[in-house]
C-alpha positions, -999 to 999 in steps of 0.1 A, spaced: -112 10 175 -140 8 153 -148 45 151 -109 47 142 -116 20 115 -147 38 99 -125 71 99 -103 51 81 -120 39 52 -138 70 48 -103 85 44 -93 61 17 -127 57 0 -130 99 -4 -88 92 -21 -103 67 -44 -129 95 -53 -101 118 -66 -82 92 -83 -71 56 -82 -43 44 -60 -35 16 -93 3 24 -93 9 -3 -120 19 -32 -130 -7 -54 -103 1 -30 -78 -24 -5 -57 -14 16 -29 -48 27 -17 -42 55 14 -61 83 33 -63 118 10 -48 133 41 -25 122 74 -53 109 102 -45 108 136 -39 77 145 -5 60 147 13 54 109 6 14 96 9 -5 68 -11 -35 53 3 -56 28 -22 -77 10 -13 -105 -11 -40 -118 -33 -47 -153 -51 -63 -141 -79 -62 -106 -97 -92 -83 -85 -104 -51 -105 -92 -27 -88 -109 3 -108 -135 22 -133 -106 18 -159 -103 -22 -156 -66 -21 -136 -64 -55 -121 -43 -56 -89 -29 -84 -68 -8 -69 -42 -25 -41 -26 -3 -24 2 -23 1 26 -7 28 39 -20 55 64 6 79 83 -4 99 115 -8 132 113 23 154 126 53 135 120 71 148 87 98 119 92 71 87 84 69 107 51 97 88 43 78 58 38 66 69 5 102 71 -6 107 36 8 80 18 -11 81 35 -42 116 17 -42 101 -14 -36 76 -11 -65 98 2 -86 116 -29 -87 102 -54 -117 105 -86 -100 94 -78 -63 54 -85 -68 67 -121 -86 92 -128 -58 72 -119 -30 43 -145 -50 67 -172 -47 72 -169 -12 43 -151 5 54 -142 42 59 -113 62 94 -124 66 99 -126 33 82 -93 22 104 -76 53 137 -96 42 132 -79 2 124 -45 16 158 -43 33 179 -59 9 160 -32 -19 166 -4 9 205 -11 12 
């Protein structure tokens, strides 16, 4: 696994090269510049405290890491999925007052209906 996790972050530090993954508000969705073949995950990361996120100040607080594996158009979805989530003003405060997986899983189906 760990030659899969340095493969990894190269993937998402060479993204970070090209542009920030800041989507706004506190929000980054750092991910691999291309689909790496391993299978499709996603991290959700809830901080305590603001971080800098980037050379133009953006603080984030929920960072959300996404990497889809290579050859499976229908995972492609997932972008369409969270963007919904994001989009949504008052997810990043809800999911602060209740910080679970369960939680963050109950709010992406009930924004996904």
């Amino acid at each position: 696994m760990a030659g899969k996790t340095t493969e990894i972050n190269k993937a998402i530090r060479l993204r970070e090269e090209l542009g920030s993954s800041y989507f706004g508000g506190t929000v980054a969705l750092p991910h691999p510049v291309s689909p790496l073949p391993i299978a499709t995950f996603v991290s959700v990361i809830l901080l305590k405290h603001p971080i800098e996120w980037d050379t133009d100040g953006n603080k984030v607080d929920l960072v959300i890491l996404v990497a889809i594996e290579k050859n499976n158009a229908k995972v492609f979805q997932l972008w369409n999925y969270l963007g919904k989530i994001i989009q949504d003003a008052t997810f990043v405060e809800r999911l602060k007052r209740h910080p679970t997986f369960d939680y963050f899983i109950q709010e992406l189906s009930q924004i996904l209906d």
